[in-house]
N, CA, C and O atoms as a Maestro MAE file, in Angstrom:
{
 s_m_m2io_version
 :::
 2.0.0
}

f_m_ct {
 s_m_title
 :::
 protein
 m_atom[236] {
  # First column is atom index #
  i_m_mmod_type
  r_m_x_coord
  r_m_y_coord
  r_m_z_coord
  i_m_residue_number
  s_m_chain_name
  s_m_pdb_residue_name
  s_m_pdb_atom_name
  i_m_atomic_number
  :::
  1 25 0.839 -1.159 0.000 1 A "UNK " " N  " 7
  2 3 0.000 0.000 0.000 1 A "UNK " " CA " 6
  3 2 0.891 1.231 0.000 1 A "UNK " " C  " 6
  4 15 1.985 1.126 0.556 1 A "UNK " " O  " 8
  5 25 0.582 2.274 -0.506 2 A "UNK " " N  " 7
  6 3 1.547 3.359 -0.969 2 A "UNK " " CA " 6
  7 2 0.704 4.332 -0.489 2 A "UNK " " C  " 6
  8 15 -0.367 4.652 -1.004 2 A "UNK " " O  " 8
  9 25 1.505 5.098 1.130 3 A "UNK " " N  " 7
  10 3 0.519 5.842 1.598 3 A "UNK " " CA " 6
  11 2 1.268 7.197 1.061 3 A "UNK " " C  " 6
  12 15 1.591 7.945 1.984 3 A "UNK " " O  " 8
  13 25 1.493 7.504 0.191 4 A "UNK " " N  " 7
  14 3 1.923 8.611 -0.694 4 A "UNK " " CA " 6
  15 2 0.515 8.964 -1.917 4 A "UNK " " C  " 6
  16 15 0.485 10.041 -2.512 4 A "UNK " " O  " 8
  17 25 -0.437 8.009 -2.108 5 A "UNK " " N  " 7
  18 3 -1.723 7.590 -3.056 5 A "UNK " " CA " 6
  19 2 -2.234 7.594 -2.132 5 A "UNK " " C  " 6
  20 15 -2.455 8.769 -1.838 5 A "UNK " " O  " 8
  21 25 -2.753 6.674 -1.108 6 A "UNK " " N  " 7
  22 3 -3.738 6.030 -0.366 6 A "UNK " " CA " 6
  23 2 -4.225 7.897 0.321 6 A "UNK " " C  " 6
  24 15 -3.544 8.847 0.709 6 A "UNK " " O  " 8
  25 25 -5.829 7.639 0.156 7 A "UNK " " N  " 7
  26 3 -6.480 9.071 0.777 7 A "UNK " " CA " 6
  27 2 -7.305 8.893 2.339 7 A "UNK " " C  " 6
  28 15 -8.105 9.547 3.008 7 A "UNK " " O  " 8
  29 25 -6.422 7.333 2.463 8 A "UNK " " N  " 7
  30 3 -7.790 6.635 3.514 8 A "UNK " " CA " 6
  31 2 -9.162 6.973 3.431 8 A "UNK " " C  " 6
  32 15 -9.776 7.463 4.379 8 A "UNK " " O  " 8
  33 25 -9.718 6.697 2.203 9 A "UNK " " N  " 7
  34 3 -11.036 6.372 1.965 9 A "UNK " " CA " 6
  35 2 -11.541 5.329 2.973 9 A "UNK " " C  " 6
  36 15 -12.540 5.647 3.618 9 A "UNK " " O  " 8
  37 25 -11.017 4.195 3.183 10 A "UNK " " N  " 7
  38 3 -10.994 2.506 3.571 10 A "UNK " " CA " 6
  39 2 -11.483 2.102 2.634 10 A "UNK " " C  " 6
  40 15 -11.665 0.971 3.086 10 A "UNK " " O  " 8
  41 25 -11.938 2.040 1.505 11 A "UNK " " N  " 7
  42 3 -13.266 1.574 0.235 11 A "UNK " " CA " 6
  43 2 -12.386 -0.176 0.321 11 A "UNK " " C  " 6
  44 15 -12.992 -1.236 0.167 11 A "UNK " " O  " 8
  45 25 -10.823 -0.051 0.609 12 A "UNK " " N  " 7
  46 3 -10.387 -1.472 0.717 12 A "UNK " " CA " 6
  47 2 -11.164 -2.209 2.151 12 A "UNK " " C  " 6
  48 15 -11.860 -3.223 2.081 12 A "UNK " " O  " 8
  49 25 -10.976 -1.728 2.964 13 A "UNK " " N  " 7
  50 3 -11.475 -2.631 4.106 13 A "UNK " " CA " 6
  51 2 -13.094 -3.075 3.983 13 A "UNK " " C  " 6
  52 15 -13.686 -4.128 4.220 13 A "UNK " " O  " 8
  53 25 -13.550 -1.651 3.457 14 A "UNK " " N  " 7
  54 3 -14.937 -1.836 3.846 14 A "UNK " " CA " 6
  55 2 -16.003 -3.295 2.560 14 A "UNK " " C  " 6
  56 15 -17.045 -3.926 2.738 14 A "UNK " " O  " 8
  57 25 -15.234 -3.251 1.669 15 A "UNK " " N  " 7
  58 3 -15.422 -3.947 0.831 15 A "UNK " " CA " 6
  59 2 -14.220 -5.524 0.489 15 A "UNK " " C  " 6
  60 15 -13.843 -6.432 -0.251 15 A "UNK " " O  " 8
  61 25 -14.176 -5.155 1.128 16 A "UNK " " N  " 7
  62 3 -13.339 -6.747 1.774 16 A "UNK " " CA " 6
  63 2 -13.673 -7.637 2.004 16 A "UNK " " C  " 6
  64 15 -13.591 -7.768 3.226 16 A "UNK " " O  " 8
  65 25 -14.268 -8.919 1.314 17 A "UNK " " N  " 7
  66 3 -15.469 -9.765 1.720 17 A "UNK " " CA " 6
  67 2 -14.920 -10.979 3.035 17 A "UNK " " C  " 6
  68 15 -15.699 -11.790 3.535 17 A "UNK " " O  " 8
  69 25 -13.472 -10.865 3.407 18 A "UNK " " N  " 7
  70 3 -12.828 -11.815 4.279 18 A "UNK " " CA " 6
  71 2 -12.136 -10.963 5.438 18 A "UNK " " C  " 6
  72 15 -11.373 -11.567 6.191 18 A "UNK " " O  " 8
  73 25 -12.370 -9.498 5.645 19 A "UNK " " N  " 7
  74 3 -12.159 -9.220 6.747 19 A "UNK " " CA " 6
  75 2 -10.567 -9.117 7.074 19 A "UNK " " C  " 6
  76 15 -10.214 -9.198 8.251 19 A "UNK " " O  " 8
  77 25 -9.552 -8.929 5.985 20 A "UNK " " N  " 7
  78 3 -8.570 -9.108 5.797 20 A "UNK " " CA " 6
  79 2 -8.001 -7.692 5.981 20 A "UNK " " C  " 6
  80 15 -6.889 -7.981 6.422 20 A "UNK " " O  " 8
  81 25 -8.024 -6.833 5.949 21 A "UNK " " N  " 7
  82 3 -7.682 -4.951 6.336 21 A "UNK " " CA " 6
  83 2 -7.959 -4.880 7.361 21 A "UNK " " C  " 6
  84 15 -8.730 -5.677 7.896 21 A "UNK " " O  " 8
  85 25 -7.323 -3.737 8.044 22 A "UNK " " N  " 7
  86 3 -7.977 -3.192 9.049 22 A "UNK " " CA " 6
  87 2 -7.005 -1.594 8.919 22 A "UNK " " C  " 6
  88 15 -6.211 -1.214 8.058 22 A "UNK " " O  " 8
  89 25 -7.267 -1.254 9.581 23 A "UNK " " N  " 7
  90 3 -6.489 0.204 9.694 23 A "UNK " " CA " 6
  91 2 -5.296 0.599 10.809 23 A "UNK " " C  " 6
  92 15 -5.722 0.592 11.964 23 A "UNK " " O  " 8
  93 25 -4.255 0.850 10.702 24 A "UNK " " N  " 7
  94 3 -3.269 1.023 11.933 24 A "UNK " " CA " 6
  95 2 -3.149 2.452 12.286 24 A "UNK " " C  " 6
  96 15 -3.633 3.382 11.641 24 A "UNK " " O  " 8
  97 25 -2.402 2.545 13.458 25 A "UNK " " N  " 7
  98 3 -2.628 3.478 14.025 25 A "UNK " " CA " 6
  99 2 -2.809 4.697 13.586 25 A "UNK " " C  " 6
  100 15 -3.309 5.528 14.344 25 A "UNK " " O  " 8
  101 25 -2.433 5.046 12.256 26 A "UNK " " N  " 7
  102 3 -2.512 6.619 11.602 26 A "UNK " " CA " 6
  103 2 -3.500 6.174 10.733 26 A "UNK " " C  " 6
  104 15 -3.758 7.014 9.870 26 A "UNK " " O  " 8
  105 25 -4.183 5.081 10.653 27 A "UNK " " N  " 7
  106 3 -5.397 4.998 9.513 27 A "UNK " " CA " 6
  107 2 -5.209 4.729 8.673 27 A "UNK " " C  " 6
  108 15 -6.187 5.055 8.000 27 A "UNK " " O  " 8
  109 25 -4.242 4.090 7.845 28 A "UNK " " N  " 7
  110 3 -3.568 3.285 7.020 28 A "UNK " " CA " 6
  111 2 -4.354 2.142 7.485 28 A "UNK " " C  " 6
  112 15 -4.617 1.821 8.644 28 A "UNK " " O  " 8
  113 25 -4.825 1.344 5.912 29 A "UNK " " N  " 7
  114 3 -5.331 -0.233 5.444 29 A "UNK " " CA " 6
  115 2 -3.871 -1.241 5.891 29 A "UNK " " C  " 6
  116 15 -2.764 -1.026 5.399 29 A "UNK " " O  " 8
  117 25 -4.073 -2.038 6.623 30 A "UNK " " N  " 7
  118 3 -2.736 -2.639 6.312 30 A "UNK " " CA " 6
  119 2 -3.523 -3.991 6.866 30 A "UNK " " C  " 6
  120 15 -4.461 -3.949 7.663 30 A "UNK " " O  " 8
  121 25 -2.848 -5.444 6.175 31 A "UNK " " N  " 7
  122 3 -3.007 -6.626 5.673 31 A "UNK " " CA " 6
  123 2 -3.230 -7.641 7.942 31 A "UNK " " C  " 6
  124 15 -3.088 -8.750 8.457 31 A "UNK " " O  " 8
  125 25 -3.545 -6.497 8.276 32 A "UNK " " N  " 7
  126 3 -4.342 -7.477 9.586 32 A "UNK " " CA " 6
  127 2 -4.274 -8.969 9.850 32 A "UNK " " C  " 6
  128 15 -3.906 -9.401 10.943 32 A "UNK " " O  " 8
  129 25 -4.641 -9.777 8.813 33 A "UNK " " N  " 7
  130 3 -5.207 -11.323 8.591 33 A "UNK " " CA " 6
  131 2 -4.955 -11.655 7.168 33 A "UNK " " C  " 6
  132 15 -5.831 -11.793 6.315 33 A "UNK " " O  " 8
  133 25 -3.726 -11.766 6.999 34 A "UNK " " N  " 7
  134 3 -3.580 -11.895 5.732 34 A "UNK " " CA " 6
  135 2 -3.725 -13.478 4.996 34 A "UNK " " C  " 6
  136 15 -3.976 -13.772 3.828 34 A "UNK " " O  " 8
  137 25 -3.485 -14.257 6.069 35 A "UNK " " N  " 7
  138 3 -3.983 -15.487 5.755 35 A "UNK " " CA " 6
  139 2 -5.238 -16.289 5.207 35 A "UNK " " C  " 6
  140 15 -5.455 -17.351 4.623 35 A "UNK " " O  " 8
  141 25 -5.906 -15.271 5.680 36 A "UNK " " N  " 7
  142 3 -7.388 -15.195 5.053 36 A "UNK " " CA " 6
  143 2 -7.633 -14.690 3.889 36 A "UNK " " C  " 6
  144 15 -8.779 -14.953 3.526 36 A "UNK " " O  " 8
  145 25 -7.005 -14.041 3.110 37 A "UNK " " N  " 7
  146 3 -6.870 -13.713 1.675 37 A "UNK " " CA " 6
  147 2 -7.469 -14.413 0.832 37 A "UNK " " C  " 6
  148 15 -7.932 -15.318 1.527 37 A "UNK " " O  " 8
  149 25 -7.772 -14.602 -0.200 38 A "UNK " " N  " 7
  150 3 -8.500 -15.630 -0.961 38 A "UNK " " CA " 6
  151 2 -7.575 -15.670 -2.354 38 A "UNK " " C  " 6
  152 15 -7.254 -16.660 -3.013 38 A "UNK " " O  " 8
  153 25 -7.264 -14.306 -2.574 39 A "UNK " " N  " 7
  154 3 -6.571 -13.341 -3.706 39 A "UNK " " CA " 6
  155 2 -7.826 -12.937 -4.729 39 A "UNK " " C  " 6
  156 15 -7.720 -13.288 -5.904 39 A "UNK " " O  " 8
  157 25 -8.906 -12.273 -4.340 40 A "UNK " " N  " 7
  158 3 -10.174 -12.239 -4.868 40 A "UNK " " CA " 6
  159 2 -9.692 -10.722 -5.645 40 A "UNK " " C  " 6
  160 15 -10.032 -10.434 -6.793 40 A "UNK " " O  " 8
  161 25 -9.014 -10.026 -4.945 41 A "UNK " " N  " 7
  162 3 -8.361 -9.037 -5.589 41 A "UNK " " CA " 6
  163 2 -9.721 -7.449 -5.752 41 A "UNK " " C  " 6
  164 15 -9.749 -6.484 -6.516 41 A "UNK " " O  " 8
  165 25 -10.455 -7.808 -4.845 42 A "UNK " " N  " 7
  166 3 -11.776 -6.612 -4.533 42 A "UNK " " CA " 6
  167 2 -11.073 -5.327 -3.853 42 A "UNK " " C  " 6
  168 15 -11.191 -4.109 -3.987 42 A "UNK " " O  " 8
  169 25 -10.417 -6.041 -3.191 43 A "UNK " " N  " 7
  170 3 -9.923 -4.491 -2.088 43 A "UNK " " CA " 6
  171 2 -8.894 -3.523 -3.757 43 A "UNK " " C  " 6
  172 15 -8.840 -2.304 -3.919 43 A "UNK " " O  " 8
  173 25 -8.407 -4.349 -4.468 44 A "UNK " " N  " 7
  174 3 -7.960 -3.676 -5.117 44 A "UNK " " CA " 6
  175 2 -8.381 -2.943 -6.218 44 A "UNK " " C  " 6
  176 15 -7.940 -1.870 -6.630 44 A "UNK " " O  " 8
  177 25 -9.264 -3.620 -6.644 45 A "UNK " " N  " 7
  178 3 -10.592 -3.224 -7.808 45 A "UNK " " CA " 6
  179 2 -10.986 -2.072 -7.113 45 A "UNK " " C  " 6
  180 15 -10.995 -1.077 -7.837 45 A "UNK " " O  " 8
  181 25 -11.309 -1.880 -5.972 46 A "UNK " " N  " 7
  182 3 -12.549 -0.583 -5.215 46 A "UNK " " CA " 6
  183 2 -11.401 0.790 -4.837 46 A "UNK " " C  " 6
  184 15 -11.749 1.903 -4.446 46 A "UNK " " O  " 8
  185 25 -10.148 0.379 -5.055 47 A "UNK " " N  " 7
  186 3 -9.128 1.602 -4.476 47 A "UNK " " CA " 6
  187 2 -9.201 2.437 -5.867 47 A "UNK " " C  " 6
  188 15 -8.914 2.111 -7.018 47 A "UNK " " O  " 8
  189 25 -9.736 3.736 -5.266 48 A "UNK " " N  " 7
  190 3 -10.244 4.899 -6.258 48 A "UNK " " CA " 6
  191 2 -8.382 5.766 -6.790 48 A "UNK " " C  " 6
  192 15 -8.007 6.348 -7.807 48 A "UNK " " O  " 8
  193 25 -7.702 5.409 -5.477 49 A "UNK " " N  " 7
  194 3 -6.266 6.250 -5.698 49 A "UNK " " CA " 6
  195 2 -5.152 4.859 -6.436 49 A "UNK " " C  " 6
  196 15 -4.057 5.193 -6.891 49 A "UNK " " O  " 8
  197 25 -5.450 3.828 -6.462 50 A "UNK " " N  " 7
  198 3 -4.415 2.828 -7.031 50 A "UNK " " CA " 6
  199 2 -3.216 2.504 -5.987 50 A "UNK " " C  " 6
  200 15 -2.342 1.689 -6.284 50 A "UNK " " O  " 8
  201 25 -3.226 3.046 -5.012 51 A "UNK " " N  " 7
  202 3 -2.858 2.635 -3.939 51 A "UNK " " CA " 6
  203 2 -1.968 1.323 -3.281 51 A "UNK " " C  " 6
  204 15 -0.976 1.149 -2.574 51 A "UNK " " O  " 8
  205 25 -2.857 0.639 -3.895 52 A "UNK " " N  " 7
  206 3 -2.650 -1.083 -3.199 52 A "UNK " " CA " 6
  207 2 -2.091 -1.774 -4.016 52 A "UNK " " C  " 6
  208 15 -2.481 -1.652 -5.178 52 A "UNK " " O  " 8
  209 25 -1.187 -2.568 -3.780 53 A "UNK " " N  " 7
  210 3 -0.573 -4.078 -4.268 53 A "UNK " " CA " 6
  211 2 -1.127 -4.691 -3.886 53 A "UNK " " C  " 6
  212 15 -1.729 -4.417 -2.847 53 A "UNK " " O  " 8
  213 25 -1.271 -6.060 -4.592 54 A "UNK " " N  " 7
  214 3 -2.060 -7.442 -3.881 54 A "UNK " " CA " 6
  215 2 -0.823 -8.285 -4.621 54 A "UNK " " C  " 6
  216 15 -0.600 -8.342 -5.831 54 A "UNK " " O  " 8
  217 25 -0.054 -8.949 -3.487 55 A "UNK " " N  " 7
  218 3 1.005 -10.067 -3.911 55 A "UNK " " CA " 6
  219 2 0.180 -11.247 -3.395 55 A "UNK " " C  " 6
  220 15 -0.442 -11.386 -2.342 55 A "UNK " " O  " 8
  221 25 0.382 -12.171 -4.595 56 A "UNK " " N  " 7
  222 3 -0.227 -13.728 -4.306 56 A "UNK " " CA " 6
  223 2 1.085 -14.255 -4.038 56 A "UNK " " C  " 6
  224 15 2.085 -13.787 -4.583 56 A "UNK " " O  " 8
  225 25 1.134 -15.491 -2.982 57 A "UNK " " N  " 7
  226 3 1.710 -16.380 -2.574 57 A "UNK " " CA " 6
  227 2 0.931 -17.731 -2.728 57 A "UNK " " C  " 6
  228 15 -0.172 -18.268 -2.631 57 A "UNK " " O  " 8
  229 25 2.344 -17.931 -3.056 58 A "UNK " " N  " 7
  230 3 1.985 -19.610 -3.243 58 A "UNK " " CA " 6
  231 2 1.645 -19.819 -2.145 58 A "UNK " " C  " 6
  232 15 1.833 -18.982 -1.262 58 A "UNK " " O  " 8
  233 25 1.000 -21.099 -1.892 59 A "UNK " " N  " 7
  234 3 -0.248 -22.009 -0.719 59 A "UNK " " CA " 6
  235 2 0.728 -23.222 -0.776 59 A "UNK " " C  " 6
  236 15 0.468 -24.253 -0.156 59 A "UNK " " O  " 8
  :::
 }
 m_bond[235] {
  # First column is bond index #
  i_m_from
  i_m_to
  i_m_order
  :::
  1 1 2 1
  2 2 3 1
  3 3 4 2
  4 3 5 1
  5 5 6 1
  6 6 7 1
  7 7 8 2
  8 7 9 1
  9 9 10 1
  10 10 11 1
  11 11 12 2
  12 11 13 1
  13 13 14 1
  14 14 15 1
  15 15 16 2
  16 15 17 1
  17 17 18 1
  18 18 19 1
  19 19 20 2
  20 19 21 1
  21 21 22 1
  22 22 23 1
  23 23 24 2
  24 23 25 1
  25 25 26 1
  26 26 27 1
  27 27 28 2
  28 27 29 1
  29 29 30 1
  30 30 31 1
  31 31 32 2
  32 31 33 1
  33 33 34 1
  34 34 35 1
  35 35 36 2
  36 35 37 1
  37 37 38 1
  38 38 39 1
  39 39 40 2
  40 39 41 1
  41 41 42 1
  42 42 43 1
  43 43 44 2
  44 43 45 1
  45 45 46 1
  46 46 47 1
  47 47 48 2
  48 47 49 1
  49 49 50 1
  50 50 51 1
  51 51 52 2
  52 51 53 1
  53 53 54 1
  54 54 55 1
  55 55 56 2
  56 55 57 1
  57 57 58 1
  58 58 59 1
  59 59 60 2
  60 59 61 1
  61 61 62 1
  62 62 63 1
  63 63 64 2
  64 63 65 1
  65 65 66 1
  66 66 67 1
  67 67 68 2
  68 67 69 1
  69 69 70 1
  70 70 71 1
  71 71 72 2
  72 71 73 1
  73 73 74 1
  74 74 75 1
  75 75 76 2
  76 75 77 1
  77 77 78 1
  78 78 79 1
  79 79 80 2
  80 79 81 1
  81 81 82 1
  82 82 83 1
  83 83 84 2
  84 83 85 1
  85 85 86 1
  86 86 87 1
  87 87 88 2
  88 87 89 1
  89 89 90 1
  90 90 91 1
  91 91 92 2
  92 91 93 1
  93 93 94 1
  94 94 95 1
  95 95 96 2
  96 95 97 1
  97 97 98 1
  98 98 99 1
  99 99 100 2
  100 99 101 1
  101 101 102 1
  102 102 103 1
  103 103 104 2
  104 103 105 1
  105 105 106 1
  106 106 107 1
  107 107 108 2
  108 107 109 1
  109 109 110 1
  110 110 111 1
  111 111 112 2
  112 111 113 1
  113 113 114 1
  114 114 115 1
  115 115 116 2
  116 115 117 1
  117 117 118 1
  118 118 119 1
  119 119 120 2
  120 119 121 1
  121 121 122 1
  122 122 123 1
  123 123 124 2
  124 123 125 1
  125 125 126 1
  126 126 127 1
  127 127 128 2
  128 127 129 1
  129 129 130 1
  130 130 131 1
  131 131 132 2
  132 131 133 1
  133 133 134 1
  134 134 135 1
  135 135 136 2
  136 135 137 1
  137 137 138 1
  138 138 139 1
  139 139 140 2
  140 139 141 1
  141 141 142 1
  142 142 143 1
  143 143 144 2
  144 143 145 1
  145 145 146 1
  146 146 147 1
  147 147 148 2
  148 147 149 1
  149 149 150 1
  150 150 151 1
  151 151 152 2
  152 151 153 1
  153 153 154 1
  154 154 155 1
  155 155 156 2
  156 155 157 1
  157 157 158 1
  158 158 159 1
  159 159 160 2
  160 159 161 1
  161 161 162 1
  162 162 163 1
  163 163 164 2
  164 163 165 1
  165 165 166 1
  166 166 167 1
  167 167 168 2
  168 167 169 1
  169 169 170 1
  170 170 171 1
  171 171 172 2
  172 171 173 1
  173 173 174 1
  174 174 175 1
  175 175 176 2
  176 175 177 1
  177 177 178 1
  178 178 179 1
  179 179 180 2
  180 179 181 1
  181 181 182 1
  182 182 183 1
  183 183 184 2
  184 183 185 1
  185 185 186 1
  186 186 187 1
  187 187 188 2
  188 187 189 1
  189 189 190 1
  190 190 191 1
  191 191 192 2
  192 191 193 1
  193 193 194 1
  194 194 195 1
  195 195 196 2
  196 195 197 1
  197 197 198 1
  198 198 199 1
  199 199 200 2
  200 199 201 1
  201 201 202 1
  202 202 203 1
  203 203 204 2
  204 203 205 1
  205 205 206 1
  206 206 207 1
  207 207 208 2
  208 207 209 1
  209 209 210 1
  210 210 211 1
  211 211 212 2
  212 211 213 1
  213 213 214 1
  214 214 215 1
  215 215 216 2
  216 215 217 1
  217 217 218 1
  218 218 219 1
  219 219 220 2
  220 219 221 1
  221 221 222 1
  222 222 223 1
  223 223 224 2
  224 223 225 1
  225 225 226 1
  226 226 227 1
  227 227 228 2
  228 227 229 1
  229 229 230 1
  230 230 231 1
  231 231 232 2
  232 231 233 1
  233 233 234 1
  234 234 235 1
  235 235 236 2
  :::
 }
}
């Protein structure tokens, strides 16, 4: 996440269907539960500033 872009909208968390974001202490999205990922790739689709990386890992 590139908080140089990111406007903290949250549009990533809030549309997050696995609960995987959350916000840290200055309000920055950051990867909370990342294990839970699916790689559905929504949080990144809904970021209005382009903001976000989504790295898949191998399972």
């Amino acid at each position: 996440m590139s908080k140089k872009l990111c406007k903290q909208c949250n549009l990533c968390i809030k549309f997050c269907p696995r609960g995987v974001l959350k916000t840290d202490n200055k309000g920055f999205p950051i990867a909370k539960h990342p294990e839970k990922c699916n790689g559905c790739f929504v949080c990144f689709l809904r970021c209005p500033d382009f903001a976000l990386e989504v790295n898949q890992n191998d399972k």
